[in-house]
N, C-alpha and C positions, 0 to 999 in steps of 0.2 A: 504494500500500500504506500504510495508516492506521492508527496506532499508539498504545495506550493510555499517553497521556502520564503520565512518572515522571518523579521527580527522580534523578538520577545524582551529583551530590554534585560533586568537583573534578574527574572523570573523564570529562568532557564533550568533552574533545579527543579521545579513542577513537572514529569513528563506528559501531565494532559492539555500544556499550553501549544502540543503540536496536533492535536484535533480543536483544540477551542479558539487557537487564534490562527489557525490555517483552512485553505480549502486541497483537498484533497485533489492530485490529477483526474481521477477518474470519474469524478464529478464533477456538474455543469449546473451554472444556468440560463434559462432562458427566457420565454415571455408565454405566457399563457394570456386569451382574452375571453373575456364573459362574454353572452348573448348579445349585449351594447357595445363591445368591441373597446371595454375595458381593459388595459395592458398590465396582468397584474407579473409581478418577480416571481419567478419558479427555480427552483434547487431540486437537481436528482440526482442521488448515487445507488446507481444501481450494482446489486452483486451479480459475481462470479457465475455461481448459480446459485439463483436464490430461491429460499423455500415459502415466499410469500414478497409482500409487499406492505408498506408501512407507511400510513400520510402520520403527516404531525404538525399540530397547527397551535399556532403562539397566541398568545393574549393580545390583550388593548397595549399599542405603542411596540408591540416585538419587532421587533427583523429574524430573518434566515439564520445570522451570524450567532445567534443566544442562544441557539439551539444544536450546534455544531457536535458538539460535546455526546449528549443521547442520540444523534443521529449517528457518528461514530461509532456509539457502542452497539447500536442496533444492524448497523454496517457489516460489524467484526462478529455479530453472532449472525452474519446469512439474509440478512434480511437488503430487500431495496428500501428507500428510502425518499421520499418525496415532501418537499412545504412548501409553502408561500407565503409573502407578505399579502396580509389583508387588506383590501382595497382600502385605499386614504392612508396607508403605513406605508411606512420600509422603502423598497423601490417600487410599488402602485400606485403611487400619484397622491395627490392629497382630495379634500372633499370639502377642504375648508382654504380662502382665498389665503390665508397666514398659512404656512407651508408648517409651521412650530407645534398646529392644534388639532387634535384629534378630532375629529367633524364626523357624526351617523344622528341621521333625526329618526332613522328606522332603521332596525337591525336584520329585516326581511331582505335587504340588498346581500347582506353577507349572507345570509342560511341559502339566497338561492346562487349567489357566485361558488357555494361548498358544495350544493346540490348540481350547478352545471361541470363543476370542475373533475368531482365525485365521477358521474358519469362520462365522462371521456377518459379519464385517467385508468379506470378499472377494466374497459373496454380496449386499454392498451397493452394489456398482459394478463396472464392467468395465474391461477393459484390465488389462496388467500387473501384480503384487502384487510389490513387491520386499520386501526384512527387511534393515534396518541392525541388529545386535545389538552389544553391548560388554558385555566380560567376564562376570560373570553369564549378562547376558543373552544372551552366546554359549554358556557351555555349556547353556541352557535350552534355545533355536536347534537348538544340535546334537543333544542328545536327540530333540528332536520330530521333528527329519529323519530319525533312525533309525528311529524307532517311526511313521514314513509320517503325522504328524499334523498337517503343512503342507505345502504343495504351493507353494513361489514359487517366481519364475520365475531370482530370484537372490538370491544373501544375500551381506553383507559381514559380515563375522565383524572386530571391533576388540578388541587383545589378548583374546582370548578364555579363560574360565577354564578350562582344561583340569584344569589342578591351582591347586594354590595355596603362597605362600611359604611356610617355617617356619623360624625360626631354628636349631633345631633339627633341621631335618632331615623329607622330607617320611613316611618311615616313625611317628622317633617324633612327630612331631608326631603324625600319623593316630591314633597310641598314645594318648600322653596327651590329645585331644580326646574321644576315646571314655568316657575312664577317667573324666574330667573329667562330660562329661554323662550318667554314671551316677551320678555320688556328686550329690547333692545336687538343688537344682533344676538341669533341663537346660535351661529359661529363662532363666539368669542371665546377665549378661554375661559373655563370655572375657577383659573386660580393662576397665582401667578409663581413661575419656580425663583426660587435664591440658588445664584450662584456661590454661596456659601458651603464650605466645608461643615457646617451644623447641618444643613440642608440636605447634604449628599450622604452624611452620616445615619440621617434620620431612613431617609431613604432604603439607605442597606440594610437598615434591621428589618424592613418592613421588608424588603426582600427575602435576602438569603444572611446566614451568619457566615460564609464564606466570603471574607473581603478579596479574595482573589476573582473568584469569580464575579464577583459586583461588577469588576472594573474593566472585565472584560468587553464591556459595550462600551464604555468610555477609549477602550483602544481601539475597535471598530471606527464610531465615531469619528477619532484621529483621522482616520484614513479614508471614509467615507460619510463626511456630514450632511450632505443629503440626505440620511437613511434615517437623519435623528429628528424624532415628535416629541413633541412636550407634551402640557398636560389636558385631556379632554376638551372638547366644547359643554356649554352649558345644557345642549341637545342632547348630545351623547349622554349624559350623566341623569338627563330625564329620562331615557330610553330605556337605560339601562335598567333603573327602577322600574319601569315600569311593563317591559319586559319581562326582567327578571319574576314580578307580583303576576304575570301572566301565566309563567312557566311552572310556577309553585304549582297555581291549580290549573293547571289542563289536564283534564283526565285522559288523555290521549299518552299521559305517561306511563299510565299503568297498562299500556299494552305492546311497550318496547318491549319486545324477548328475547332483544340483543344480549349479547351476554358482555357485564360490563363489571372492570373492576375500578372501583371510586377511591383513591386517595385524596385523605382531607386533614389540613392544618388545623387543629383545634384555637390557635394562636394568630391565626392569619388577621393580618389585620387592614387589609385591601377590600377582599370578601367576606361576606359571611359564612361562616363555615355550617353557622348553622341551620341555616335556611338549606344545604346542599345535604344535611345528612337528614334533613325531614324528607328531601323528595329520596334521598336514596331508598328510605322506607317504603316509596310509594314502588319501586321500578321492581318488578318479576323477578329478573335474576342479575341480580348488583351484591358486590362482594365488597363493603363498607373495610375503609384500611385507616384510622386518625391514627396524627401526631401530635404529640406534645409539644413543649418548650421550646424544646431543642429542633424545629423545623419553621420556618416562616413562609412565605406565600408558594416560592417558587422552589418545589421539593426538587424538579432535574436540576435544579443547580444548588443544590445545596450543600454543607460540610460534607465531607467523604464519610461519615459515619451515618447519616440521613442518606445520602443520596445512594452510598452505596446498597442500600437495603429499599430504596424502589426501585433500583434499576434490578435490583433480584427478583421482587416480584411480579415486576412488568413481564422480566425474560419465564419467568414461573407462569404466569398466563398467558404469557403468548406462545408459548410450545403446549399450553395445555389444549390451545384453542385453534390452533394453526389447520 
């Protein structure tokens, strides 16, 4: 496995900063476009021979690059491997005229760009389709599973966004977002970031407790600043709520018989973790997996003592389910 040689700076002792801050020769990217001839960023490494195939789809503000790391590993056990930036991220263009803010007044553009993508992609090879999803991209997942617009064989669902935090509370919150993306532009940012070392600190715990990997998109960034979003539109964070308060009760959840295993941050403090382990109650066959303390939002990247013990269970349900 041959790898587009970087420099990695004093961090050279780490050997997994030659999958997380490199691309691999033998994978590519390209362009994929939705039904409106939307140009979203595509990533494939495909295997040698492989015993399935693997999408894995990032949250609100990811890129391809954060994901580098579990797509590797999922690489090195056999599998092919495919993601994308979500339309308005990464390299898909923005949705909002500020190129910094995260812009969705409706989330049905993303569940049917996963649903058109879904079906070409599967339709481009055989064997198995699994879906690794994280937050976002779980509640996107879970949608499209209701409304029967992906057919895999298994999904891993990672803190998934069922709801979302609010300081406030997740009512008014839901209140003042709405209120918020009525008055004024609904493109605006929700908030404004500090380039402050308190700021970026803050940041990482609500991430990962891994400061190596926090920073890894900080050295992307470096290289490719295009790729970087800041924080939501006032829409987006309506949506979300209210989304999320749609997805709680669709009874249409209780007839996924996907076979899904759910990892969930008790501690998350992005999501709610608990509104995702109410619906995991509602889904047929979901194999409920919480952390404690010692895990914050983003479990594929997190301390090698966490991370290593999902990427065990992942690879544990994906050859159960293969």
């Amino acid at each position: 496995m041959a790898f587009e040689k970087v420099t990695v700076g004093a961090m050279t002792a780490d050997p997994s900063l030659a999958v997380r801050r490199a691309i691999a020769d033998d994978a590519s990217f390209s362009t994929w476009r939705a039904r409106d001839g939307w140009a979203h960023r595509r990533f494939d490494w495909p295997a040698a021979t492989p015993r399935g195939r693997v999408l894995v789809l990032g949250g609100r503000g990811d890129i391809v690059e954060k994901y580098l790391e579990i797509l590797g590993h999922l690489h090195a056990e056999g599998w092919s491997v495919t993601t994308f930036d979500w339309r308005g991220q990464g390299g898909s263009g923005r949705l909002s005229p500020n190129s910094r803010v995260g812009h969705a007044a409706d989330f049905a553009i993303f569940v049917r760009d996963l649903a058109d993508f879904w079906d070409e992609w599967t339709q481009q090879a055989d064997g198995p389709a699994m879906l690794i999803a994280h937050s976002m991209g779980g509640h996107i997942a879970l949608r499209a599973l209701a409304e029967r617009a992906i057919d895999p064989a298994a999904v891993v669902l990672v803190a998934p966004m069922v709801g979302i935090r609010s300081p406030i509370g997740a009512w008014a919150g839901a209140w003042l977002a709405r209120i918020m993306a009525r008055m004024g532009d609904p493109a605006r940012a929700a908030w404004r970031v500090r380039p402050d070392q308190r700021s970026a600190g803050h940041r990482q715990r609500l991430l990962t407790h891994d400061v190596g990997r926090f920073e890894d998109e900080a050295w992307w960034y470096e290289r490719k600043p295009d790729l970087l979003l800041g924080p939501p539109s006032w829409a987006w964070v309506a949506e979300a709520f209210r989304s999320g308060r749609a997805l709680a009760t669709d009874p249409r959840i209780a007839t996924i018989t996907v076979r899904i295993l759910m990892l969930v941050p008790d501690a998350d403090g992005l999501v709610d973790s608990r509104a995702a382990i109410r619906l995991a109650a509602t889904l047929p066959d979901a194999t409920l997996i919480r952390f404690g303390d010692e895990a914050a939002h983003e479990l594929l990247r997190e301390s090698d003592a966490v991370r290593d013990r999902v990427y065990a269970m992942i690879d544990s349900f994906l050859n159960r389910h293969a």
